[in-house]
DRENDOTI-904055 format. One record per residue: x negated, y, z of N, C-alpha, C, O in turn. Coordinates in steps of 0.02 Angstrom, whole numbers, plus 50000, padded with zeros to 5 digits. Example, Ala and Ser with C-alpha at 12.3 -4.5 7.8 and 13.67 -1.06 7.14 Angstrom:
REM residues 2
493404971650390493854977550390493404983550390492884983450423/493584988850354493164994750357493555000250394493305005750402/
END
This chain:
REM residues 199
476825122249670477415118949698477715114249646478025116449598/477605107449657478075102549616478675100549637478735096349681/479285104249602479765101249649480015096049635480125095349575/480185090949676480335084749663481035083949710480905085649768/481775081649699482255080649722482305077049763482385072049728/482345074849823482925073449872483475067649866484045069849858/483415061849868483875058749848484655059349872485185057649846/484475063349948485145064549973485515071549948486085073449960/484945074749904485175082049881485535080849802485935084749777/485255074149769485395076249694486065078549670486215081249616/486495076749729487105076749694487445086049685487925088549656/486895088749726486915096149720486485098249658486545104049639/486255095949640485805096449577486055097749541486055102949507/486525090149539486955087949458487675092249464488015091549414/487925095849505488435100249473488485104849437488015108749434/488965105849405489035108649323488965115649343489085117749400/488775118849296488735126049301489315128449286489745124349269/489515136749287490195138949273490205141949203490645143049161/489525142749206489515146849129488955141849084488375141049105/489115139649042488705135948943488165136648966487765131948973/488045142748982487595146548951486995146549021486505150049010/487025143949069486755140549112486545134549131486995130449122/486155132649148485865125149148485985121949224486155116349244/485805129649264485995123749356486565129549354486735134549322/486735125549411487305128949447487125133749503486535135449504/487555136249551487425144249589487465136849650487365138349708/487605129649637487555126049709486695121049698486385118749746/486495120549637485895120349637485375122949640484835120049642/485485129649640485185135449652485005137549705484485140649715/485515135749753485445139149809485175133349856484995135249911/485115126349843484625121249852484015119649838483625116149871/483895123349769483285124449767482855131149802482245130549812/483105135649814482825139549844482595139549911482085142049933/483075136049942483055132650019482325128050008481885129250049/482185122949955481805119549974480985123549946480415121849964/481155128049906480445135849901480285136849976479725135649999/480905139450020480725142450063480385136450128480015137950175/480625130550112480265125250133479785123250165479605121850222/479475123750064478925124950056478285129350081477745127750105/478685138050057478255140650093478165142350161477685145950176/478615140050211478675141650285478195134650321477775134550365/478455129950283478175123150318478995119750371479075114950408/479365124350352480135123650413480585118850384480915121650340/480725113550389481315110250365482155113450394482325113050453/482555116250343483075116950344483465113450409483535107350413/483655117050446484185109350491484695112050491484825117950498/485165105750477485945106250469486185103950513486055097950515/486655106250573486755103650642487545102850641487865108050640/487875096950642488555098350687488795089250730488325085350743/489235087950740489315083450760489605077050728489735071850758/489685078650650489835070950619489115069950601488975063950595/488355076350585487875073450565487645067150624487555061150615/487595072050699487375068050768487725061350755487385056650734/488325060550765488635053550769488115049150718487745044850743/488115050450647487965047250600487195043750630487025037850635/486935048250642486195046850644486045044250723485545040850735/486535046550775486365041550825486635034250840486455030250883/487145033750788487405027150786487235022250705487495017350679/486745026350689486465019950625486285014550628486385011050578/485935011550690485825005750693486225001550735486114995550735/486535003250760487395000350753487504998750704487274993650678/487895002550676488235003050608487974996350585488314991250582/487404996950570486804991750529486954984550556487074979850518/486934984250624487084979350655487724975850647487824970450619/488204980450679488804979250672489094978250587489694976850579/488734978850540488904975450482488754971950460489064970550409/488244968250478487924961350464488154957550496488424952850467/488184957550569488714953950625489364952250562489474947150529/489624957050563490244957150544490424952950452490934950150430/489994953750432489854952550370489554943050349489544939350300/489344942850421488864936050402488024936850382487654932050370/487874941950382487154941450371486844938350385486994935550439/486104935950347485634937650392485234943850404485174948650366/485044943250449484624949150494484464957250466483934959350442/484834959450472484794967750429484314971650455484344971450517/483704976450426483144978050469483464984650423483754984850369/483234991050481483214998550441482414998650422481884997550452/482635000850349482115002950316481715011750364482075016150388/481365011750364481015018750392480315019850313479865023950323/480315017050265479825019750218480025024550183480595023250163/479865029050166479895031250098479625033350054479065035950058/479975032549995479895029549916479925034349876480505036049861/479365038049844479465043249783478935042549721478365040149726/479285045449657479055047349601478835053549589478745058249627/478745052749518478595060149486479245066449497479225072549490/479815061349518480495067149511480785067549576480935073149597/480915061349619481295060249657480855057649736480285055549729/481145057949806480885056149840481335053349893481615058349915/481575047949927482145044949976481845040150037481325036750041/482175040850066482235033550136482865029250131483305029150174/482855025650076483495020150077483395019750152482855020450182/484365017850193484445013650241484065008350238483645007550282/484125004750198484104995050191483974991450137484414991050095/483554989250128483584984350091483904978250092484014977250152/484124973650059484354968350102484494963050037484824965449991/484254955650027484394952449964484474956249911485014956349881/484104958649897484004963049819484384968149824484284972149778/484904970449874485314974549875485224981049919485174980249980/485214987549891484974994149938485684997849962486125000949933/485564996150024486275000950071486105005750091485555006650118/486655011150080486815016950130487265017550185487855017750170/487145017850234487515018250281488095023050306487755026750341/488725025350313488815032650318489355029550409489685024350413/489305032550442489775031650484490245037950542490125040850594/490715037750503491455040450495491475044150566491305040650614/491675051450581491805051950634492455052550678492495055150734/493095048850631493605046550678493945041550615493745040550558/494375039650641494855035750578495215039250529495455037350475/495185045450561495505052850503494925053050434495055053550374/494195052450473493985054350407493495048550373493045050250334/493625040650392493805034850384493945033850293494485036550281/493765032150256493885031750186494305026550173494225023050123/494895025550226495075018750214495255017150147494985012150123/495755020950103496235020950058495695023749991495845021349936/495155028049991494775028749937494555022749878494395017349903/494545023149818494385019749780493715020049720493445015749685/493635025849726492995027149701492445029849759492695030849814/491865031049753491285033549805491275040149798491415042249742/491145044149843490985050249848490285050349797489795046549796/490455056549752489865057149703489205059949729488775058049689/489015062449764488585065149805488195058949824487585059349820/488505052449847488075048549884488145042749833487865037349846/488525043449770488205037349704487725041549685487275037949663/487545048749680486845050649653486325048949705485785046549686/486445049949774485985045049804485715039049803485135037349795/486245035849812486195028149807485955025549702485985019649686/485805029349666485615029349610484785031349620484275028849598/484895035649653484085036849669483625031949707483045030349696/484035030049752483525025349783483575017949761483185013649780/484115016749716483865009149646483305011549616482775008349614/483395018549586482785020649544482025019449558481575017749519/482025020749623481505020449666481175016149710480655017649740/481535009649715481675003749749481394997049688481084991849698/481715000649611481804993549578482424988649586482594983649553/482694992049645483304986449641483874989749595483954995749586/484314983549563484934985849536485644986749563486134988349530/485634985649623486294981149653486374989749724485844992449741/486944992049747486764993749789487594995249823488124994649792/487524996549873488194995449921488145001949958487575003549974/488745006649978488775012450004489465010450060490045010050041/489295009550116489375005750160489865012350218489485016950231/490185012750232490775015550278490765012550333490995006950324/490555013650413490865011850468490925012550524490415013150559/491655012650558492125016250621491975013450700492195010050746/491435017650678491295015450773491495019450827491755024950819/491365016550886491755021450921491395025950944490815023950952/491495031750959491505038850970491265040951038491715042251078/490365041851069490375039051142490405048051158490285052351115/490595049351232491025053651259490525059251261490745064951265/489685058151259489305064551254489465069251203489475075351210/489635065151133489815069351069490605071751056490795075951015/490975068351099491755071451116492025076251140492575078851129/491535077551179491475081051241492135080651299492225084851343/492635073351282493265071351289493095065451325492605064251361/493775060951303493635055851326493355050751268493505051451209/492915045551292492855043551236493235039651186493715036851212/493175038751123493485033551077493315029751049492805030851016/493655022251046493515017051040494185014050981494775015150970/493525008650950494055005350867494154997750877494444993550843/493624997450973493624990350974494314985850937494304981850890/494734987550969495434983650982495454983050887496034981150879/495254983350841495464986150770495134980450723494544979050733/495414977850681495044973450650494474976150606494484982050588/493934971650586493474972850559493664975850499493444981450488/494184972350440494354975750393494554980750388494644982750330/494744985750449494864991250431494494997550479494705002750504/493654993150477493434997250524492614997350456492145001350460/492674992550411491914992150364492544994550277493054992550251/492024999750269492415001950186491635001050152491125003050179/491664997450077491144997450061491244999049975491824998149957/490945000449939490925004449884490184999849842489615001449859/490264995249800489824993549761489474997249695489795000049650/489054996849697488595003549637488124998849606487844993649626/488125002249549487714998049492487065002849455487095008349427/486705000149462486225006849431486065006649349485975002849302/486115014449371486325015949262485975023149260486005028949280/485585018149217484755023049195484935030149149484565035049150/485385029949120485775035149095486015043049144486105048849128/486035039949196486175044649268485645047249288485635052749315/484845041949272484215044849289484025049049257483925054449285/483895048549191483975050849140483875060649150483445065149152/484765059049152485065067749158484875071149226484785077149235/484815064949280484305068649324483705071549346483605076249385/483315067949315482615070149290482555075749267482285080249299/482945077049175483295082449151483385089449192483205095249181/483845085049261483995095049291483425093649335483435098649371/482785089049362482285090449394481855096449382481665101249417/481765094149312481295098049244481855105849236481575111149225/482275105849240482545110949233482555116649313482465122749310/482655113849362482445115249442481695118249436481565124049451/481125112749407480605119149428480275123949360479715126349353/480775124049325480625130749277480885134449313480705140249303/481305133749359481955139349394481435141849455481425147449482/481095137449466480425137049525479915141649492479595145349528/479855141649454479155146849411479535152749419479315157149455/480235153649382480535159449381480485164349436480395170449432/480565160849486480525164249561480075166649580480035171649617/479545162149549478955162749585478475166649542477885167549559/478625168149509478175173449451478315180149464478055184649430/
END
């Protein structure tokens, strides 16, 4: 078993342990074990609720509706993916040298309007897939679509009426090899924890 990280997982990786005297944490731990059992079942983990559904049935929206909105040209979803010796991802997008993530919000409550830094979880993503891409440039992209009534189970909701600016939050990221680095680091440290188990 080589384990190799997850670009959407690293950021469970990289949290600190409680005790020195430990190298992963009891939340990397319990991520790596999930992906042992993975392994040996052949079963991918599924995580089910209704901001994942929204996200993933309205991505190419999202995609759309931000290039529209933005001036692009033509935004295509990436479907490849891209791995190393450590790491393995499906960037959203490529796009002019620049790799997006997409995330889209499941009401205006949980909307990042007012945030100023990125959720750390998804700059270790979006770090992974520069890593893996070659690109340096990358954008972590926020946006409020409306809400169609199968996943409401209500009526539905809509942001039409709402200006664009406060419906696209975007978060610029710079990639810094220093971050790879220490990730690699707890990779190499993940599958000694992988032998441990497994011995």
């Amino acid at each position: 078993m080589n384990f190799k990280c997850r670009a959407s997982a690293l950021g469970q990786l990289m949290t600190n342990a409680r005790s020195k005297s430990e190298t992963l944490s009891q939340t990397a731990k319990s991520y790596i074990e999930d992906w042992v059992k993975e392994q040996i079942y052949g079963i991918k983990k599924q995580i089910k609720s209704k901001y994942i559904q929204k996200g993933l049935a309205l991505e190419d929206m999202a995609i759309e509706f931000y290039s529209i909105a933005k001036d692009q040209s033509f935004m295509i979803k990436n479907l490849d993916n891209f791995e190393d010796d450590f790491f393995t991802g499906t960037p959203d997008c490529m796009h002019e040298g620049v790799v997006y993530d997409f995330k889209t919000s499941w009401d205006c409550y949980t909307f990042p309007l007012f945030d100023q830094e990125p959720d750390m979880g998804y700059f270790y993503q979006l770090q992974v897939y520069m890593h893996l891409t070659g690109l340096k440039k990358a954008k972590l992209v926020y946006t409020l679509q409306d809400t169609p009534e199968y996943l409401t189970y209500e009526e539905p909701v809509s942001y039409a009426h709402v200006e664009n600016m406060y419906r696209i939050k975007e978060f610029d990221i710079d990639y810094d090899p220093e971050v790879i680095e220490k990730a690699k680091e707890k990779v190499l440290e993940a599958r000694e924890f992988v032998k441990e188990m497994m011995s």
